[in-house]
C-alpha positions in Angstrom: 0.0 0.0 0.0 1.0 3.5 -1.1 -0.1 7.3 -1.6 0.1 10.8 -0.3 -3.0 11.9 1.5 -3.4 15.6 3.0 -6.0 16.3 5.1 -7.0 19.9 6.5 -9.8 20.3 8.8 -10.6 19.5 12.4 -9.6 18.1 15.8 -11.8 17.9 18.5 -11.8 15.8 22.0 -15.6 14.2 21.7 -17.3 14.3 24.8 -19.9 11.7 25.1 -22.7 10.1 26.9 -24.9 7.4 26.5 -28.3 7.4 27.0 -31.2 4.9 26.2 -32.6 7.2 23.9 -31.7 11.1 22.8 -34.0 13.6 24.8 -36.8 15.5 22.6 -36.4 18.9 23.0 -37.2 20.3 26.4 -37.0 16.8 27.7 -34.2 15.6 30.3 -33.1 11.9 30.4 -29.6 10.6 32.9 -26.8 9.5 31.4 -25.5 5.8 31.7 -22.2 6.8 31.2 -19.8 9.6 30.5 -16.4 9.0 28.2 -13.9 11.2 26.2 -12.5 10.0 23.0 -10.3 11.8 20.4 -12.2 13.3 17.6 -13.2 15.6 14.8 -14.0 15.1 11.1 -10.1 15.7 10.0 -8.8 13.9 13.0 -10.9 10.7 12.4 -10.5 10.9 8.6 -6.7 11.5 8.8 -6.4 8.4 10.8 -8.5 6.1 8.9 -6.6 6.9 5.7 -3.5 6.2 7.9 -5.0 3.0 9.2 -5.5 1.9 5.6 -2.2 2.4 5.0 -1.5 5.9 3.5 1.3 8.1 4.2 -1.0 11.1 5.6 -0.5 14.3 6.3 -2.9 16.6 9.0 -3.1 20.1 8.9 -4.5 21.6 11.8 -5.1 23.7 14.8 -4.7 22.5 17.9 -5.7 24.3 21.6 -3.0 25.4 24.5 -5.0 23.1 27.2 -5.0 19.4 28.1 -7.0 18.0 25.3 -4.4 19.8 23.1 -1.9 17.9 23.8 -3.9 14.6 24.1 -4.7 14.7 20.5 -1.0 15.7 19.7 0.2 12.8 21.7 -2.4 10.6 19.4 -1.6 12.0 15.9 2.1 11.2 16.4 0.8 7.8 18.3 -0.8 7.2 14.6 2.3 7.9 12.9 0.5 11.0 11.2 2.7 13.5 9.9 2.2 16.4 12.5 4.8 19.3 11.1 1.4 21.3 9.6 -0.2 20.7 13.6 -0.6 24.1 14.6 -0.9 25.2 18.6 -3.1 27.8 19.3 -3.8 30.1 22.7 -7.1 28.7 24.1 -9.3 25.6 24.2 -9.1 22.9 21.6 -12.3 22.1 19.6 -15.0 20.0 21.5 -17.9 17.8 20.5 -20.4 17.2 22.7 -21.5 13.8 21.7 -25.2 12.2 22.9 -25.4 8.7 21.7 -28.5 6.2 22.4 -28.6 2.3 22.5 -29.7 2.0 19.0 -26.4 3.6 18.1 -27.8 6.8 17.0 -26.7 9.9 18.0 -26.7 13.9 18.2 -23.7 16.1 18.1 -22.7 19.9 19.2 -19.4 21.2 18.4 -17.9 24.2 19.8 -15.2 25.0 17.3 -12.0 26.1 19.3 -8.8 26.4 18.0 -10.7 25.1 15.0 -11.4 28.8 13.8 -7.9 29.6 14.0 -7.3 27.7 10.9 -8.6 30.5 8.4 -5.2 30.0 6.0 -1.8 28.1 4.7 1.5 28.4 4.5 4.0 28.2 2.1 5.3 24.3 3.8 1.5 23.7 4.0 0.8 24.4 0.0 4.3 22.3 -0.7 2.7 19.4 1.5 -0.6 19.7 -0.8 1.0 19.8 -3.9 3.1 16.8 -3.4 0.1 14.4 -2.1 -1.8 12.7 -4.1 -4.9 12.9 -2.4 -6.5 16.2 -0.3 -9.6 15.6 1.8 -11.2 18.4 3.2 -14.4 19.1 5.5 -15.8 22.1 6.9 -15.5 22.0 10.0 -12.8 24.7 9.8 -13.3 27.7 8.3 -14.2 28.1 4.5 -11.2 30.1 3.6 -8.7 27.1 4.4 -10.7 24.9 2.7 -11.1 27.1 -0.3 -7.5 27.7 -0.8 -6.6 24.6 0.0 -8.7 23.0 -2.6 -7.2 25.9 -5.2 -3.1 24.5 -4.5 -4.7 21.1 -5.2 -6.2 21.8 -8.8 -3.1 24.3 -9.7 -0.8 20.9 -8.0 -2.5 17.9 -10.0 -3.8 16.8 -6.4 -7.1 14.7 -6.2 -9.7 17.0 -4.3 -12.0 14.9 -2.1 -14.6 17.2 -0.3 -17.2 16.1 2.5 -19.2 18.9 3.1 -20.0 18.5 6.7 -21.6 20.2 8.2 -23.7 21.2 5.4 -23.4 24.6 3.8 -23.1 25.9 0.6 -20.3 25.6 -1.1 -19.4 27.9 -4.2 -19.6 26.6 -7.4 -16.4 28.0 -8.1 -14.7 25.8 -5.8 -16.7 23.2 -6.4 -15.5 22.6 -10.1 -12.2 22.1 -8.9 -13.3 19.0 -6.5 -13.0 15.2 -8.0 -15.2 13.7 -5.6 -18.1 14.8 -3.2 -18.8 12.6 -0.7 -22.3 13.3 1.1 -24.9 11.3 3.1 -28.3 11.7 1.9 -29.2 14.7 4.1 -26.2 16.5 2.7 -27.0 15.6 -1.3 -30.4 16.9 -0.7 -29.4 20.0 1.2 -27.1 20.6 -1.7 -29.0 19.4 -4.6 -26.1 17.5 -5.7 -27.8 16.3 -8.9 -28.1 19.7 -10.0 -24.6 20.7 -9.3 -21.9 20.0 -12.0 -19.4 17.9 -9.9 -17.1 15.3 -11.8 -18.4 12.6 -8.9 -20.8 12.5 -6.5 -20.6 9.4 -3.4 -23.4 9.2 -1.8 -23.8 7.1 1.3 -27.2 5.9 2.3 -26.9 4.1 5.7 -28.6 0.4 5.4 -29.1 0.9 1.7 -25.3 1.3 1.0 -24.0 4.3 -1.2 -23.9 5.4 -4.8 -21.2 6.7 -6.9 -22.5 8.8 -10.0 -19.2 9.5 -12.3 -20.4 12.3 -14.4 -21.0 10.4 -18.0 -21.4 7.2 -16.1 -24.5 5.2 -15.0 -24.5 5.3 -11.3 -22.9 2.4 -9.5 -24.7 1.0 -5.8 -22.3 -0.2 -3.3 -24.0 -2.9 -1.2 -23.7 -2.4 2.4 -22.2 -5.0 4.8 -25.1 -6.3 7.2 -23.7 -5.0 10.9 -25.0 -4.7 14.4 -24.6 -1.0 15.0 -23.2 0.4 18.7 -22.4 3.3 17.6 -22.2 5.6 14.4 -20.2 8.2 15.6 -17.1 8.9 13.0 -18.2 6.2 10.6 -18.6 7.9 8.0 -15.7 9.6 8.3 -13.6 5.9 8.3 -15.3 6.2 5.1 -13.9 8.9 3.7 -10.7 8.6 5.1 -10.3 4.8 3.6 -11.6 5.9 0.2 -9.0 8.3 0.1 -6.3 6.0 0.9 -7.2 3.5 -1.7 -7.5 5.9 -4.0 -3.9 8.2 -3.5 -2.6 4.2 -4.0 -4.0 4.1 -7.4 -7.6 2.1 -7.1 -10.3 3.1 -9.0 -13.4 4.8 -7.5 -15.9 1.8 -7.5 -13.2 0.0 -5.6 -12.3 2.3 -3.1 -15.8 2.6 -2.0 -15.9 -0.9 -1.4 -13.4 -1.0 0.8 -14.5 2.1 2.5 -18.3 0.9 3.0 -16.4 -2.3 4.6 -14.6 -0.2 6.7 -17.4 2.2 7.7 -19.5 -1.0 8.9 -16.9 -2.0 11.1 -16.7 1.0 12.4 -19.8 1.0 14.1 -19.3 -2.3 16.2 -17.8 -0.4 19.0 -17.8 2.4 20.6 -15.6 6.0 20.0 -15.1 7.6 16.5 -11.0 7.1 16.4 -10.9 3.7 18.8 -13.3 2.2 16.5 -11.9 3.0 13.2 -10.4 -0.6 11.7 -6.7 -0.8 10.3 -6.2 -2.5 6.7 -6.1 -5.7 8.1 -9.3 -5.5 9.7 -10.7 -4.6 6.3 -9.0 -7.3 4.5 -10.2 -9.7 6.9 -13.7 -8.8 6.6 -13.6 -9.0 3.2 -12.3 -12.3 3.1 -15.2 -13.2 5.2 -18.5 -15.2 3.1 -21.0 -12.4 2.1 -18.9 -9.5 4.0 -21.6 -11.1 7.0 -21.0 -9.9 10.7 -22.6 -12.3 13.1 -26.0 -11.9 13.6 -27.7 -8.6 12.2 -31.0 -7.1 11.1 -29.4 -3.6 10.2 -27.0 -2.3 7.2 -24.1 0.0 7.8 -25.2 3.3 9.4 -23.2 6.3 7.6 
């Protein structure tokens, strides 16, 4: 395994509880447990495409407090290149993170040091343009991502964009991104089928995902059958994974394969990062009869 990833976007230590089921507004339920876990769409995808065995790359923003230096401690744990790791004065981003027994769950994120990531460098656009893959989602501030995604293009960098949380994203910069990756919520709050995107993934929980090449009929990608615990980060294993495969040279339709595998695994246990599998965990799976876990009545939640 081989290929350059960069990712820029967000770390954030993930507060969460369990609950037997998330509270309706106004309504108050008691915890059955309370646990911190590393975090943060650009944390969890830079380690899954570094489980999955790409040389990857993290730039980011990190607070001058404790859970600072607990996710700087786990990015070089990971073996993630950390010279693009920025340390900022204040907190580090924090999700607050309610998750019920079906494996559901409801997230808050206060953004941090986050914020602080509003541009590059000049050793930041060198990293870019020698990767093979970027990935980038938004929860750091547009202008990063949008410049980011600009070095790619000039570079001959794959762009991979997950626009999460959903906004709007200029049509500008999306013409200069080779693959959106959205769940269903997001593709409708975008009207991805209107929007002139080379390729559009879209992942659909139980039902699986779709890729849509332009000029291509759209390809389903069956889900593995899983018993869900928890659906925190998984779909950012998937992201993370597809990029890996594909800055090592594997087609599209095969990378989401391998990343819908991975996903599903990814909800069997608890945490966004401790539950993202390594390569071997994928390869295993797949070598298992029908991709089957166990025992399950549910697809892979995205």
């Amino acid at each position: 395994m081989s290929g350059r990833v960069v990712v820029v976007g967000s770390a954030n230590m993930d507060v969460v509880t369990r609950v037997a089921r998330i509270p309706r507004p106004g309504e108050t339920v008691t915890a059955e447990s309370l646990t911190a876990f590393p975090g943060g769409k650009g944390l969890n995808q830079a380690i899954a495409a570094r489980r999955a065995g790409a040389a990857t790359v993290f730039v980011a923003a990190l607070g001058a407090d404790e859970h600072g230096e607990t996710l700087a401690q786990v990015i070089r744990a990971e073996g993630i290149d950390d010279s693009a790791v920025r340390r900022q004065e204040g907190p580090t981003g924090t999700a607050f993170v309610t998750t019920e027994a079906s494996g559901e769950n409801n997230i808050v994120i206060v953004a941090g040091a986050n914020d602080a990531l509003r541009g590059l460098t000049d050793g930041d656009r060198a990293l870019i343009a020698a990767a093979d893959v970027l990935v980038c989602q938004l929860e750091v501030p547009d202008s990063v991502v949008h410049q980011a995604i600009a070095v790619a293009r000039a570079s001959g960098t794959r762009v991979v964009l997950n626009p999460a949380p959903v906004r709007t994203v200029p049509a500008v910069v999306l013409a200069d991104v080779d693959v959106l990756v959205v769940n269903e919520h997001e593709a409708q709050h975008l009207g991805v089928r209107d929007l002139r995107v080379r390729c559009v993934l879209t992942t659909m929980g139980a039902a699986g995902a779709e890729l849509d090449v332009r000029g291509s009929a759209p390809v389903r990608i069956e889900a593995r059958p899983t018993v869900a615990v928890d659906t925190t980060g998984a779909g950012d294993t998937f992201v993370g994974v597809f990029a890996a495969d594909v800055a090592a040279g594997a087609g599209y339709e095969a990378a989401a394969r391998r990343a819908a595998i991975a996903a599903s695994l990814s909800v069997e246990s608890h945490g966004a990062v401790p539950s993202i599998p390594t390569r071997a965990d994928v390869d295993a799976a797949m070598a298992a009869p029908c991709h089957a876990a166990p025992t399950t009545e549910k697809g892979m939640p995205l």
